[in-house]
Backbone as CSV, one residue per row, in Angstrom:
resi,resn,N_x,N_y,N_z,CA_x,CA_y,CA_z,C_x,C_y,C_z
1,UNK,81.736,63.926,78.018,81.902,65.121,78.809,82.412,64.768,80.199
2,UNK,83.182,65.618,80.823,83.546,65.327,81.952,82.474,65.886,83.176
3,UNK,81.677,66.505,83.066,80.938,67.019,83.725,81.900,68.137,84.598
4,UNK,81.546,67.813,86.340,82.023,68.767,86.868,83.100,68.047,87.791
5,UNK,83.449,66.935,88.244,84.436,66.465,89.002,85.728,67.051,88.396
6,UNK,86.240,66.762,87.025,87.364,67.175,86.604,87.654,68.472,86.956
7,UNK,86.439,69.321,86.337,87.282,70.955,86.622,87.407,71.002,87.877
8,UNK,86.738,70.549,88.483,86.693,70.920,90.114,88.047,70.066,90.762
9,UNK,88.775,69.085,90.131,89.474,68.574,90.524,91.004,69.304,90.129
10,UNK,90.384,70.180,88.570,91.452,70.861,88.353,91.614,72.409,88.683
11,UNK,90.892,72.718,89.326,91.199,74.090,90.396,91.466,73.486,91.972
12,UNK,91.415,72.495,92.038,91.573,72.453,93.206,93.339,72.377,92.972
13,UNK,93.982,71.137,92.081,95.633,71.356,91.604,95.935,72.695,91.228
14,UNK,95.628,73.527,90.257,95.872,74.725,90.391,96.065,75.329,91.866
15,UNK,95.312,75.266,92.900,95.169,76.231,94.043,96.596,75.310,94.913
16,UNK,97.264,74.206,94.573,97.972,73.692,95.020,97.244,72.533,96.327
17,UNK,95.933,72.319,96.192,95.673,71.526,97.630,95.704,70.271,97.081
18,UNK,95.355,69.735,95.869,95.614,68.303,95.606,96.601,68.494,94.535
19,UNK,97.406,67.220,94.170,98.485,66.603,93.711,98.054,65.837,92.807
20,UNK,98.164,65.288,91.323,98.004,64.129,90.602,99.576,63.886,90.082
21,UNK,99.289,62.251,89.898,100.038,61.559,89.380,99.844,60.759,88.293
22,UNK,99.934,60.326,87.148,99.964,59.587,86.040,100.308,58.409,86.638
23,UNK,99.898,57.052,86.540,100.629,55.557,86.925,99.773,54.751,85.751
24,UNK,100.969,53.440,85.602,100.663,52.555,83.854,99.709,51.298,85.318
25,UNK,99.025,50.909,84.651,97.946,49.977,84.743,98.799,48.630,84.850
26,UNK,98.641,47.642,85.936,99.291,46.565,86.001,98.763,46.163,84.979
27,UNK,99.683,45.128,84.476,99.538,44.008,83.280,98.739,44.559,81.928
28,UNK,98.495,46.191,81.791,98.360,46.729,80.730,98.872,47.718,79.908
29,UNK,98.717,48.632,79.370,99.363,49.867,78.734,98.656,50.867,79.130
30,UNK,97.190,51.122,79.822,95.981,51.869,80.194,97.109,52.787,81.507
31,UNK,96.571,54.151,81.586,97.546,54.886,82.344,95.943,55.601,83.149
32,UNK,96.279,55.957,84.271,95.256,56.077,85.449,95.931,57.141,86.109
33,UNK,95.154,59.003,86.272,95.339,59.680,87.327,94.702,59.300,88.550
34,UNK,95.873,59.688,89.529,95.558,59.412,90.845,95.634,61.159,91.694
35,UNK,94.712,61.271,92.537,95.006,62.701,92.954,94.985,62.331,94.245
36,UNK,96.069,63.282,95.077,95.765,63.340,96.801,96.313,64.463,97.455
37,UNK,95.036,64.646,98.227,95.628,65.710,98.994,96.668,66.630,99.776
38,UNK,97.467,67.706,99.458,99.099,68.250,99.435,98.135,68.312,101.039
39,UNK,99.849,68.700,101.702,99.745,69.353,102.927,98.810,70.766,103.200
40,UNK,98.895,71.710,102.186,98.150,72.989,102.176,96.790,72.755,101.845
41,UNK,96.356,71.385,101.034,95.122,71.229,101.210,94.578,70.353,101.994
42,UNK,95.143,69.410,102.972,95.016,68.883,104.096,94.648,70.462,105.345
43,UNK,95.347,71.054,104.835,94.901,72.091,106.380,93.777,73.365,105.789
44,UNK,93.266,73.422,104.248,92.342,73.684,103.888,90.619,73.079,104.243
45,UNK,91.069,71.633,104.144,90.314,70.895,104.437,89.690,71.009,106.121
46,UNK,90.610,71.331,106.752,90.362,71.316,107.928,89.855,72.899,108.330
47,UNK,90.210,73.671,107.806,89.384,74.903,107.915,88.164,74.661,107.312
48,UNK,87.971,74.405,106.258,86.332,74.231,105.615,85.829,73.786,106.374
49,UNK,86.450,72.243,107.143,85.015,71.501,107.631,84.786,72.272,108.910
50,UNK,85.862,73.030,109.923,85.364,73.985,110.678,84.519,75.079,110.445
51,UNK,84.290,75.378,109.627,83.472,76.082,109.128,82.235,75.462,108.708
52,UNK,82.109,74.565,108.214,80.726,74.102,108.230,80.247,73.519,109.443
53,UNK,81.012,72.961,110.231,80.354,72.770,111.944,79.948,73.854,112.603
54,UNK,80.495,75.195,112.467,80.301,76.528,112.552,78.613,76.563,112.412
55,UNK,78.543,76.885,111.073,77.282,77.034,110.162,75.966,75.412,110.590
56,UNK,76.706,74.806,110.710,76.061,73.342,110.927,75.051,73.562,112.288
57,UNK,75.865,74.004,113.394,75.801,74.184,115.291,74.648,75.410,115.074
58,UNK,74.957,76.468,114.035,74.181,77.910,113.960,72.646,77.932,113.797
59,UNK,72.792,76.933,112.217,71.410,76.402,111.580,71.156,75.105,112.962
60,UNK,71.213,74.121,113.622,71.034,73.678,114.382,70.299,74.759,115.733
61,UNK,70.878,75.621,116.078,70.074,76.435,116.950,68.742,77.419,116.762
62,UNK,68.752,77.507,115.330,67.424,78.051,114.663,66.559,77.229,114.788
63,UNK,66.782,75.692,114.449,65.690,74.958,114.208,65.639,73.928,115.136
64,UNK,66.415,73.835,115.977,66.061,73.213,117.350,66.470,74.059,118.618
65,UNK,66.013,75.381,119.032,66.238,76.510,120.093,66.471,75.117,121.537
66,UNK,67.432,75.915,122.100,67.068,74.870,123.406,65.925,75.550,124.423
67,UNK,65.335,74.685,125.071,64.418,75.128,125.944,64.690,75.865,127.380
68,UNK,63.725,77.371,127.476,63.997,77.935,128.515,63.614,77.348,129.776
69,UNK,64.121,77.559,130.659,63.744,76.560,132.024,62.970,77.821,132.794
């Protein structure tokens, strides 16, 4: 079973943010996908993780309030 990396690797190519490639295995016949991140999911990437620093800074102020002087 592939579990969950694959599908998740294959909606992410569908949505166009990563790329795979097929390449033959030095000194064998064994063939190896390689995936990397397109430009549109390079600047996906960079919205998500703004968004979790967002959410990160938010939950950070719930559970450590700064102190009133």
């Amino acid at each position: 079973e592939h579990g969950s990396l694959y599908p998740a690797l294959h909606r992410l190519e569908r949505k166009g943010w990563v790329a795979a490639k097929w390449e033959t295995g030095e000194g064998n016949n064994s063939e190896f996908k390689y995936y990397r991140l397109t430009a549109a999911g390079k600047r996906q990437l960079a919205a998500e993780e703004s968004k979790w620093k967002q959410l990160a800074a938010a939950i950070g102020q719930v559970l450590w309030p700064a102190e009133e002087s």
